[in-house]
mmCIF file of the C-alpha atoms, coordinates in Angstrom:
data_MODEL
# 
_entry.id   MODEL 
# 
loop_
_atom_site.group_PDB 
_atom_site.id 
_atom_site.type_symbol 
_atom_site.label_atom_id 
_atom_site.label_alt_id 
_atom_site.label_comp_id 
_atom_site.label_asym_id 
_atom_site.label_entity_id 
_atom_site.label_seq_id 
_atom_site.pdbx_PDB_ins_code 
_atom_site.Cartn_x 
_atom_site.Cartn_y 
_atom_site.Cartn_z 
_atom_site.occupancy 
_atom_site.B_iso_or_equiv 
_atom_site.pdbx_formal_charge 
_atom_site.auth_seq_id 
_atom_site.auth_comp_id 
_atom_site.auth_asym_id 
_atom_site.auth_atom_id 
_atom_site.pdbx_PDB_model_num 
ATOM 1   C CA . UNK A 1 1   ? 0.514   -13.756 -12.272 1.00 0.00 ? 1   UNK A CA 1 
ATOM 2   C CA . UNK A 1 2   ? 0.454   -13.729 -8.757  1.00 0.00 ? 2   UNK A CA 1 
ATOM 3   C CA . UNK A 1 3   ? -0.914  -10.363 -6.829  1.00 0.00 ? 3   UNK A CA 1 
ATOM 4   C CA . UNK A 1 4   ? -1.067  -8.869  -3.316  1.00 0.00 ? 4   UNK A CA 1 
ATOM 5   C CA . UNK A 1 5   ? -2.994  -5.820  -1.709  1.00 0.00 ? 5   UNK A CA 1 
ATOM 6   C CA . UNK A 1 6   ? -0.436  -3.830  -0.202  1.00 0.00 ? 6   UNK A CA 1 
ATOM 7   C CA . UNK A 1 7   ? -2.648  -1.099  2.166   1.00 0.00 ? 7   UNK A CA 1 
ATOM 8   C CA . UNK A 1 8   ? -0.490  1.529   3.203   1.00 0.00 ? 8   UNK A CA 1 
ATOM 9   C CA . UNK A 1 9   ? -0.324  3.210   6.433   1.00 0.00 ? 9   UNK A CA 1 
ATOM 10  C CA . UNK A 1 10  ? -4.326  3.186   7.322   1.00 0.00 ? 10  UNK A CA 1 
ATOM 11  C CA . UNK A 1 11  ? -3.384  4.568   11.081  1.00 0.00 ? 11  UNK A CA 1 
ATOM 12  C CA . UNK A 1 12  ? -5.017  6.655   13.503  1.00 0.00 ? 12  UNK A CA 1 
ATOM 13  C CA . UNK A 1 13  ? -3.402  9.547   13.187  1.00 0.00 ? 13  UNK A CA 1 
ATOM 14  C CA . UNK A 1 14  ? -4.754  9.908   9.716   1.00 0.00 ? 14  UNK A CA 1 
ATOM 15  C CA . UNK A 1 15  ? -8.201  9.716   10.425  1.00 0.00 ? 15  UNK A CA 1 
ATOM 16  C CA . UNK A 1 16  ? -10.631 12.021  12.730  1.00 0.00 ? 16  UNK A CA 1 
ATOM 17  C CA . UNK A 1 17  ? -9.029  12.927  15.510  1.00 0.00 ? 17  UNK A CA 1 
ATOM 18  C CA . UNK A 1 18  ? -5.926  11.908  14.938  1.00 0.00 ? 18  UNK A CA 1 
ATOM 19  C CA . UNK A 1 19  ? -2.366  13.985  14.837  1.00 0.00 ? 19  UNK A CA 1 
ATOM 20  C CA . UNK A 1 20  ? -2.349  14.326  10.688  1.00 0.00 ? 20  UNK A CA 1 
ATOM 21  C CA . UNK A 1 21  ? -6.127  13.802  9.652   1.00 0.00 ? 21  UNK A CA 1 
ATOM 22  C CA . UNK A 1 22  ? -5.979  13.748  6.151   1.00 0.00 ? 22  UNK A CA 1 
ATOM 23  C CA . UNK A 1 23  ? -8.568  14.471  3.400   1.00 0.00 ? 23  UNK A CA 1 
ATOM 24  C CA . UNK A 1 24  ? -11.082 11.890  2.745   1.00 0.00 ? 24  UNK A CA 1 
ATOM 25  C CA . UNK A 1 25  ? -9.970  9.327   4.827   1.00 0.00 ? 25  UNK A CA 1 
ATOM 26  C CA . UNK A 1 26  ? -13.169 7.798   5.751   1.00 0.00 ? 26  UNK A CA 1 
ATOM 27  C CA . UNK A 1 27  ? -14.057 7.323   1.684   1.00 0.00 ? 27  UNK A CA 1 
ATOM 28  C CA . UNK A 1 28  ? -10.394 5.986   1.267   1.00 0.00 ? 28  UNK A CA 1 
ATOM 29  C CA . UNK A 1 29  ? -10.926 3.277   4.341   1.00 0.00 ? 29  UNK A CA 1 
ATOM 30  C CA . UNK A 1 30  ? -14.280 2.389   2.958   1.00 0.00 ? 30  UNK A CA 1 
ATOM 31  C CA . UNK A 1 31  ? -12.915 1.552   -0.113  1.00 0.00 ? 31  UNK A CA 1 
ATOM 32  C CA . UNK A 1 32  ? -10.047 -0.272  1.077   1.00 0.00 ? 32  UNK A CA 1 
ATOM 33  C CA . UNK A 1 33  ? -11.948 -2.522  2.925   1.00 0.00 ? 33  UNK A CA 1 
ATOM 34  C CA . UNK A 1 34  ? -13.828 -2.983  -0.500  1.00 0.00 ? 34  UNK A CA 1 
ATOM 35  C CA . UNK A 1 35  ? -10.350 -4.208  -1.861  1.00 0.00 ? 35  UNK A CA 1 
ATOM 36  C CA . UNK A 1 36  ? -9.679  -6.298  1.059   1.00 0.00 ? 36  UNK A CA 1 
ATOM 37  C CA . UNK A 1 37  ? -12.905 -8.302  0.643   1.00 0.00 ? 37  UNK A CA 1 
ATOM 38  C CA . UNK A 1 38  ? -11.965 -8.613  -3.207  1.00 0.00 ? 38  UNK A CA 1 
ATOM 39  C CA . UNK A 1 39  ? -8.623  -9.771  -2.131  1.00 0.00 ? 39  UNK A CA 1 
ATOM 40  C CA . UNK A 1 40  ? -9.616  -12.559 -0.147  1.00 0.00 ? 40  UNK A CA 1 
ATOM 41  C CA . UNK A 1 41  ? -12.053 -13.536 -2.560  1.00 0.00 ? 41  UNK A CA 1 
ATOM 42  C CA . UNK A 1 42  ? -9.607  -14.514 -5.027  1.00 0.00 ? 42  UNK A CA 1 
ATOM 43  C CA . UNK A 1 43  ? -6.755  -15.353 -2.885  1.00 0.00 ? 43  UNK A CA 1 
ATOM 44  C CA . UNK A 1 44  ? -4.783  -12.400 -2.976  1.00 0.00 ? 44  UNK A CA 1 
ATOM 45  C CA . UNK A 1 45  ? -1.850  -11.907 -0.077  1.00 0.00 ? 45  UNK A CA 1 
ATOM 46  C CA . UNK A 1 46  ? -2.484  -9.129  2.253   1.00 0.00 ? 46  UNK A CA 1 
ATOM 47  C CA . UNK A 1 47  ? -0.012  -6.646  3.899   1.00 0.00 ? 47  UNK A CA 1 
ATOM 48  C CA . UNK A 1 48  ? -0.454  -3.905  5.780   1.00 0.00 ? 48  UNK A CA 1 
ATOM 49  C CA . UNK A 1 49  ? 1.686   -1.439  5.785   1.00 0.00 ? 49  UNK A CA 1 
ATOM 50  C CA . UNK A 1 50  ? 2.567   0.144   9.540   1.00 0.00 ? 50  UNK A CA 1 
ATOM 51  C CA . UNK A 1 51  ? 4.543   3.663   9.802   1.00 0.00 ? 51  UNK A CA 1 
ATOM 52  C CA . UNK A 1 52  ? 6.726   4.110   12.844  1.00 0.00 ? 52  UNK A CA 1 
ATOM 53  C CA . UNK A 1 53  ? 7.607   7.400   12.889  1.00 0.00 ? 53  UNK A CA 1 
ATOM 54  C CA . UNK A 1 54  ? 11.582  7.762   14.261  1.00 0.00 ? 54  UNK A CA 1 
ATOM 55  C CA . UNK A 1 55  ? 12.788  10.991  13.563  1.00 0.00 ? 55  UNK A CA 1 
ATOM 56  C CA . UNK A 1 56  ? 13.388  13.370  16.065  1.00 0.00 ? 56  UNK A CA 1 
ATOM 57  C CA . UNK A 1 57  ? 10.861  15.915  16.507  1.00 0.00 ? 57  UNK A CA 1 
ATOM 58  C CA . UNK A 1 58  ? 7.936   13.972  14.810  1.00 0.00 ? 58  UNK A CA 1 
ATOM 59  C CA . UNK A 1 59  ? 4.434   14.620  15.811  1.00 0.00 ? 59  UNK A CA 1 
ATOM 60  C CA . UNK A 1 60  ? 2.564   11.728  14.695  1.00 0.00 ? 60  UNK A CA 1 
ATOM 61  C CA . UNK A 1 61  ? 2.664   7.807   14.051  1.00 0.00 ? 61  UNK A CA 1 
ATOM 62  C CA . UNK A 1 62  ? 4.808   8.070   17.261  1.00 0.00 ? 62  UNK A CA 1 
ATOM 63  C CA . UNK A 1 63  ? 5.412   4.386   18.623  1.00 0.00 ? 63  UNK A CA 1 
ATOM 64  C CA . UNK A 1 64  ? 3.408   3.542   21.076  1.00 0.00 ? 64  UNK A CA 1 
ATOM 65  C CA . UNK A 1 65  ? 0.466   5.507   20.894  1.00 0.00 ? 65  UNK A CA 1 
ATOM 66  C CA . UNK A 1 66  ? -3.190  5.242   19.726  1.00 0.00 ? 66  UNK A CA 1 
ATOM 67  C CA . UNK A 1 67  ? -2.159  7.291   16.534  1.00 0.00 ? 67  UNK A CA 1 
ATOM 68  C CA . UNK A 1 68  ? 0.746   4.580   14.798  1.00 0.00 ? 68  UNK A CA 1 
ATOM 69  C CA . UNK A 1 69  ? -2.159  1.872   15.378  1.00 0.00 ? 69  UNK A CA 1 
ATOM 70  C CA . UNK A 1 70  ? -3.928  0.391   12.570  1.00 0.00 ? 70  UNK A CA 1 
ATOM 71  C CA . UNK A 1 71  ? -7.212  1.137   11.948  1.00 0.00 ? 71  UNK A CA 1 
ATOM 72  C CA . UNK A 1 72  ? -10.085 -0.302  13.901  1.00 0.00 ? 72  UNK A CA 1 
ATOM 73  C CA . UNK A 1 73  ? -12.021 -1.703  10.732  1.00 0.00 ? 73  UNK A CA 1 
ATOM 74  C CA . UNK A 1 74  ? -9.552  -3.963  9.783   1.00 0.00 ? 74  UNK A CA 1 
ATOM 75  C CA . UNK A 1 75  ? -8.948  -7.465  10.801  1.00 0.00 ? 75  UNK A CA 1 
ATOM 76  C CA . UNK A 1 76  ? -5.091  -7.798  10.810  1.00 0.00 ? 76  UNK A CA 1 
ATOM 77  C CA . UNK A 1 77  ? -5.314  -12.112 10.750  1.00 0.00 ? 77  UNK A CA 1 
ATOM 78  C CA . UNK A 1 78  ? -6.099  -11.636 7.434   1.00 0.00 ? 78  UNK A CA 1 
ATOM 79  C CA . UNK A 1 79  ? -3.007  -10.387 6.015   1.00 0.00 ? 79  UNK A CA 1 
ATOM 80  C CA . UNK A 1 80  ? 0.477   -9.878  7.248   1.00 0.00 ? 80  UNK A CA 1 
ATOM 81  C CA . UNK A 1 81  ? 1.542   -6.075  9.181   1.00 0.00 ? 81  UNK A CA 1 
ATOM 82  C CA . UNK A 1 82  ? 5.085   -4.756  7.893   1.00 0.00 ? 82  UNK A CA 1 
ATOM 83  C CA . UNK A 1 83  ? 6.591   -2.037  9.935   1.00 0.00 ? 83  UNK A CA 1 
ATOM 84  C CA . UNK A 1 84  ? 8.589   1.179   8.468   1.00 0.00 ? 84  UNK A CA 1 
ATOM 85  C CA . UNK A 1 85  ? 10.091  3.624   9.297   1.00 0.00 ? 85  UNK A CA 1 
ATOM 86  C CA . UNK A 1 86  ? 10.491  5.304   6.100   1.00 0.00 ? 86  UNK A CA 1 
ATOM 87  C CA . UNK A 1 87  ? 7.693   6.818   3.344   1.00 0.00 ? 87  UNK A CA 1 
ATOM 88  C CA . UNK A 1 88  ? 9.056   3.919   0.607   1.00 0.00 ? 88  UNK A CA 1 
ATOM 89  C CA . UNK A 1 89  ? 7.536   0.567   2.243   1.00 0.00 ? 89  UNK A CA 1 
ATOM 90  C CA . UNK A 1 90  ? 10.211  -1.454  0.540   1.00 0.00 ? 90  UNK A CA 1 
ATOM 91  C CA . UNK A 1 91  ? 12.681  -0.053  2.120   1.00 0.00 ? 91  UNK A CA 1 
ATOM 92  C CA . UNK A 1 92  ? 14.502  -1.443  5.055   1.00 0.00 ? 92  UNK A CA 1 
ATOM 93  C CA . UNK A 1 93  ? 11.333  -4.036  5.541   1.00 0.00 ? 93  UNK A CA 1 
ATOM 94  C CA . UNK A 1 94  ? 10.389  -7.402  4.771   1.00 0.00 ? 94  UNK A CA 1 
ATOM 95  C CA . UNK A 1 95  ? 8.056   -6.666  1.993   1.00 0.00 ? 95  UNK A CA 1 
ATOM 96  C CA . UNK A 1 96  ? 10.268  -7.733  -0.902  1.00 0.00 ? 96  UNK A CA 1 
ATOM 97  C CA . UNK A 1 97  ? 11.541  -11.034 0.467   1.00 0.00 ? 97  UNK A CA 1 
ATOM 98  C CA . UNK A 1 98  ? 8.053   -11.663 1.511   1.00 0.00 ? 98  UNK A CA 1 
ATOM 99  C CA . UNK A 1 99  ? 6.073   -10.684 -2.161  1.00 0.00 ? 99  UNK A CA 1 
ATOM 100 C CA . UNK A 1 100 ? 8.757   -12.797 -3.865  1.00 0.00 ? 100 UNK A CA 1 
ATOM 101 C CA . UNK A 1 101 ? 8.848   -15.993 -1.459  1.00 0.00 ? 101 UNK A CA 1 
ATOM 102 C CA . UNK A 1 102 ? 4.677   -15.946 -2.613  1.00 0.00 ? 102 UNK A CA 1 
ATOM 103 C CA . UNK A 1 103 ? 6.234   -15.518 -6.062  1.00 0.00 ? 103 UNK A CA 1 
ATOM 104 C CA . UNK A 1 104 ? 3.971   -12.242 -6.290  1.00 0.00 ? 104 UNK A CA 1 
ATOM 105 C CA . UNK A 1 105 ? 4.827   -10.080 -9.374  1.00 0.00 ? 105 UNK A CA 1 
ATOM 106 C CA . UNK A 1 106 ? 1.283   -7.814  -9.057  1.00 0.00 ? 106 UNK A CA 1 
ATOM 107 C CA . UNK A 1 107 ? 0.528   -5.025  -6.459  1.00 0.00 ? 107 UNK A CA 1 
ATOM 108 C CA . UNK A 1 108 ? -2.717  -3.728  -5.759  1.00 0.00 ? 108 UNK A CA 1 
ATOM 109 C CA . UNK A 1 109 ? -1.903  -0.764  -3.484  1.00 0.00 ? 109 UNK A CA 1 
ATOM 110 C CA . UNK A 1 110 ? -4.145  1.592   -1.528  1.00 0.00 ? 110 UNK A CA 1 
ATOM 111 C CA . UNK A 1 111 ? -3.685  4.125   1.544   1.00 0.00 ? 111 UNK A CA 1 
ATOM 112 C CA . UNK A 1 112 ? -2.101  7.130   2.513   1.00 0.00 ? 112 UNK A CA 1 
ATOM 113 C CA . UNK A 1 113 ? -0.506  9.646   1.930   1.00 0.00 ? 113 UNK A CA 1 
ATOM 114 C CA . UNK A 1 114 ? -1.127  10.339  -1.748  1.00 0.00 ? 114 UNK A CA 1 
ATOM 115 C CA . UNK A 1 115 ? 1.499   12.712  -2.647  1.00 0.00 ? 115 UNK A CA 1 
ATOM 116 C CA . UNK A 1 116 ? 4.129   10.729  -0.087  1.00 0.00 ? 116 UNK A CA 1 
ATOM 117 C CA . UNK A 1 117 ? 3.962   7.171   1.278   1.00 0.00 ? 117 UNK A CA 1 
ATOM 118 C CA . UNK A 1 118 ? 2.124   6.105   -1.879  1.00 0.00 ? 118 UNK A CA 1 
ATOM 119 C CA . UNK A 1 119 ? 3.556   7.993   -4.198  1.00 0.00 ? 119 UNK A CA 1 
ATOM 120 C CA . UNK A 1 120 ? 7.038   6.722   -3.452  1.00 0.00 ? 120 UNK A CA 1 
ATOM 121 C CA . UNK A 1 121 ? 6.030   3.154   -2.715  1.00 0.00 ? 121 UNK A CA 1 
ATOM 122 C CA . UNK A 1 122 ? 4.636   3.017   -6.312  1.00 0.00 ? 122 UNK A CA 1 
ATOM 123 C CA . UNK A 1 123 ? 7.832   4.273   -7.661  1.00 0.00 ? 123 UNK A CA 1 
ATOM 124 C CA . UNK A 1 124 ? 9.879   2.155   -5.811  1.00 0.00 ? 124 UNK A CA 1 
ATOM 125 C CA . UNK A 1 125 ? 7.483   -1.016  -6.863  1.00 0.00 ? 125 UNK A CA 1 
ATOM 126 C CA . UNK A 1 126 ? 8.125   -0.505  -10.565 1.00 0.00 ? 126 UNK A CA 1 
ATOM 127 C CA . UNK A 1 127 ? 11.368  -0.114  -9.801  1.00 0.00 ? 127 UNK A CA 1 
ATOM 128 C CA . UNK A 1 128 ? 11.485  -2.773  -8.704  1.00 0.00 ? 128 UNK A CA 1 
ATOM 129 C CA . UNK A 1 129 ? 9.345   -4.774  -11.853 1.00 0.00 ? 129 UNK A CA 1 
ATOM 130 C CA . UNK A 1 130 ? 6.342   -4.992  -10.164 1.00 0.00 ? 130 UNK A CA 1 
ATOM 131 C CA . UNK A 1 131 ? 3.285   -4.386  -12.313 1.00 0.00 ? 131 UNK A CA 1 
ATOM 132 C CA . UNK A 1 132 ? 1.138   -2.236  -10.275 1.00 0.00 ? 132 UNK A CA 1 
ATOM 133 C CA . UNK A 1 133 ? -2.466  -0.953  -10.148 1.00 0.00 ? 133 UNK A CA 1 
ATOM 134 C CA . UNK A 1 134 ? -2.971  1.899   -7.585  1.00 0.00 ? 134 UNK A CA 1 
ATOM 135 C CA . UNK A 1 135 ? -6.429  2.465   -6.558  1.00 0.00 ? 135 UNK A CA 1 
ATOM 136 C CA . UNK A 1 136 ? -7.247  6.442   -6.693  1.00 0.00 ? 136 UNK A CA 1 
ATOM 137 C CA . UNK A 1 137 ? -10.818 6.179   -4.699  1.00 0.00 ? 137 UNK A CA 1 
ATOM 138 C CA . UNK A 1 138 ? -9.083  4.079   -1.856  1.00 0.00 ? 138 UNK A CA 1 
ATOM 139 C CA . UNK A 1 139 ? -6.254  6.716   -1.268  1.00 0.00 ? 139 UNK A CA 1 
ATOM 140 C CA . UNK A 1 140 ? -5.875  9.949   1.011   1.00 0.00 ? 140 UNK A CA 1 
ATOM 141 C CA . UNK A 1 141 ? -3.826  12.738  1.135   1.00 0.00 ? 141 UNK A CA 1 
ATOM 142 C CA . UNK A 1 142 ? -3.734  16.928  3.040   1.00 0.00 ? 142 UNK A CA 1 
ATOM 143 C CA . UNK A 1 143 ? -3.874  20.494  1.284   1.00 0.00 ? 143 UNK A CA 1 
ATOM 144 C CA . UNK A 1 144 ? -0.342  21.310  0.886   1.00 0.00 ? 144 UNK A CA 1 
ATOM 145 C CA . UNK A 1 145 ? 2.049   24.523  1.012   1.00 0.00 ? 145 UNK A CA 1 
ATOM 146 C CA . UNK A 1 146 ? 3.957   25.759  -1.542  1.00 0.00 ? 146 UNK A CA 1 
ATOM 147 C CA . UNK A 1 147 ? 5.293   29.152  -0.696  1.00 0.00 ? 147 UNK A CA 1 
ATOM 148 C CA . UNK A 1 148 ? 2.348   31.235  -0.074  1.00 0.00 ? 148 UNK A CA 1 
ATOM 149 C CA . UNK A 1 149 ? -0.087  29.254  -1.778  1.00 0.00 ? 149 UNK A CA 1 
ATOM 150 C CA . UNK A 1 150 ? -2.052  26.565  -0.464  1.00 0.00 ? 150 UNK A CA 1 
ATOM 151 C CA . UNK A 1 151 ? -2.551  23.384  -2.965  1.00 0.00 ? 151 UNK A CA 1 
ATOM 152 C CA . UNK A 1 152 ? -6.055  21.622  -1.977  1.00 0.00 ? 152 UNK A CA 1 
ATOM 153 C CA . UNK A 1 153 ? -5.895  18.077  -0.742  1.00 0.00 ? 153 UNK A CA 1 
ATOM 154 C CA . UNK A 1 154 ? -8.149  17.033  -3.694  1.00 0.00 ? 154 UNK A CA 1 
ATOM 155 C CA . UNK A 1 155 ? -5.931  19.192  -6.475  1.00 0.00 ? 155 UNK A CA 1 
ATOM 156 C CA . UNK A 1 156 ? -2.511  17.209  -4.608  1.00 0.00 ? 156 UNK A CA 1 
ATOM 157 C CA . UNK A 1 157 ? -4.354  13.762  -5.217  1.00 0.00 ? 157 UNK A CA 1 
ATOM 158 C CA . UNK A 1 158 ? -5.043  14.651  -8.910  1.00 0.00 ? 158 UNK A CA 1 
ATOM 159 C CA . UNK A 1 159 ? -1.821  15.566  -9.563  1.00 0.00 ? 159 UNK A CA 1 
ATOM 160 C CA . UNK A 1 160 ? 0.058   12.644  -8.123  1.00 0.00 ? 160 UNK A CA 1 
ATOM 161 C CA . UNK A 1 161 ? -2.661  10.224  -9.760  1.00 0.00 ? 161 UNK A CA 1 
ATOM 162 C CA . UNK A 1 162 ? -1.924  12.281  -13.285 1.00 0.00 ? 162 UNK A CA 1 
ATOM 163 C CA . UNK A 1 163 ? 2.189   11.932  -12.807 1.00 0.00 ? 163 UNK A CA 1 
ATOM 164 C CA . UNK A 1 164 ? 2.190   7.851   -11.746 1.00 0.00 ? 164 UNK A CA 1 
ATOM 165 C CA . UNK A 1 165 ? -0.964  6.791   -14.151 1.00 0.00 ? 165 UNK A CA 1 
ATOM 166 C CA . UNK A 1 166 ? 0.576   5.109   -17.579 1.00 0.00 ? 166 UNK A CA 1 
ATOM 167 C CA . UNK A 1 167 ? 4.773   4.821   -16.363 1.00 0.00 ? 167 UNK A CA 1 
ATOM 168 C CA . UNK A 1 168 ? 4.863   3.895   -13.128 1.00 0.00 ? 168 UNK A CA 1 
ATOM 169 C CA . UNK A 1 169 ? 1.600   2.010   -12.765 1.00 0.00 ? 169 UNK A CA 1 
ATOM 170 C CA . UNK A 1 170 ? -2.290  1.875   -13.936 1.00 0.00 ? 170 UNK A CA 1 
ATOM 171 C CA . UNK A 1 171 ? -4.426  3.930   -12.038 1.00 0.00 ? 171 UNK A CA 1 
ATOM 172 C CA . UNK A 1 172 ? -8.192  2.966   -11.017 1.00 0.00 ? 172 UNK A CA 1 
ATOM 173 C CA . UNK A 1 173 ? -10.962 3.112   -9.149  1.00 0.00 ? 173 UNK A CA 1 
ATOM 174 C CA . UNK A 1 174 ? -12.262 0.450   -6.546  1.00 0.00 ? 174 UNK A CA 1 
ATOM 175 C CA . UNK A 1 175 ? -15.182 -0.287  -8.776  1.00 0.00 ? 175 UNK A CA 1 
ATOM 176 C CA . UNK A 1 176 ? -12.429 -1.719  -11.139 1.00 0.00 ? 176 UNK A CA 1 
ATOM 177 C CA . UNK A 1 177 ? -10.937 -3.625  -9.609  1.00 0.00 ? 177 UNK A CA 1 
ATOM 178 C CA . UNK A 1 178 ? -11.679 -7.151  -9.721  1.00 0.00 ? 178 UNK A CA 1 
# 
């Protein structure tokens, strides 16, 4: 069994100061490059996932700007960047063709957001018969709105954890991953 670390949209805009700063961001990105280091060590592909934001009207991962760039931290030579323009990161990109020319049938995934980019790139992945671990500590989401009540960022992560965790993949923490 082959496996890759598929980080997912780790930008700018998500973080301090940027367009859409999520909810612990920093303590996702610490932990992701936890699982990048683990990755490496035993040989696991890399990708990292890049948003391009296209509709009309959007206000953040615009191209061309500071925001839809990946963050800082990371050193992109050691994986490969896919580009989407859509939350599911299998769709209308190379990752497919490129997890099974590596003959990958494993996904370790990570980033942001929780309840929307993750979320639906995990269900898409088992779809798809990928086996899938999705690392809760290395993941970020934002309070949400539903009518007139406000749903806390940490409440939305718990919830979206609780609904994938046992179907659509396992559900961990950094620490166990190994």
């Amino acid at each position: 069994m082959k496996k890759a670390l598929i980080v997912i949209d780790m930008q700018n805009d998500y973080f301090a100061g940027g367009k859409m700063e999520l909810v612990g961001m920093d303590k996702a990105l610490k932990n992701t490059l936890k699982l990048i280091k683990i990755a490496k060590e035993n040989q696991y592909e890399i990708f990292f996932i890049q948003h391009f934001s296209l509709r009309e009207n959007a206000t953040f991962f615009l191209p061309n700007s500071r925001g839809v760039q990946l963050h800082k931290d990371f050193n992109l030579n050691e994986g490969m960047i896919i580009q989407k323009n859509y939350p599911n990161s299998f769709r209308e990109t190379t990752l497919m063709q490129k997890l099974q020319d590596a003959a990958i049938d494993n996904l370790i995934i990570c980033g942001a957001m929780t309840h929307m980019c993750v979320d639906t790139t995990v269900r898409a992945g088992f779809d798809l018969g990928y086996k899938i671990e999705l690392v809760s500590d290395a993941c970020a989401t934002k309070d949400l709105k539903f009518g007139d009540k406000i749903i806390k960022a940490q409440d939305v992560h718990k919830a979206f954890m609780a609904s994938l965790d046992g179907i659509f993949c396992e559900v961990k923490n950094s620490g166990e991953i190994v």
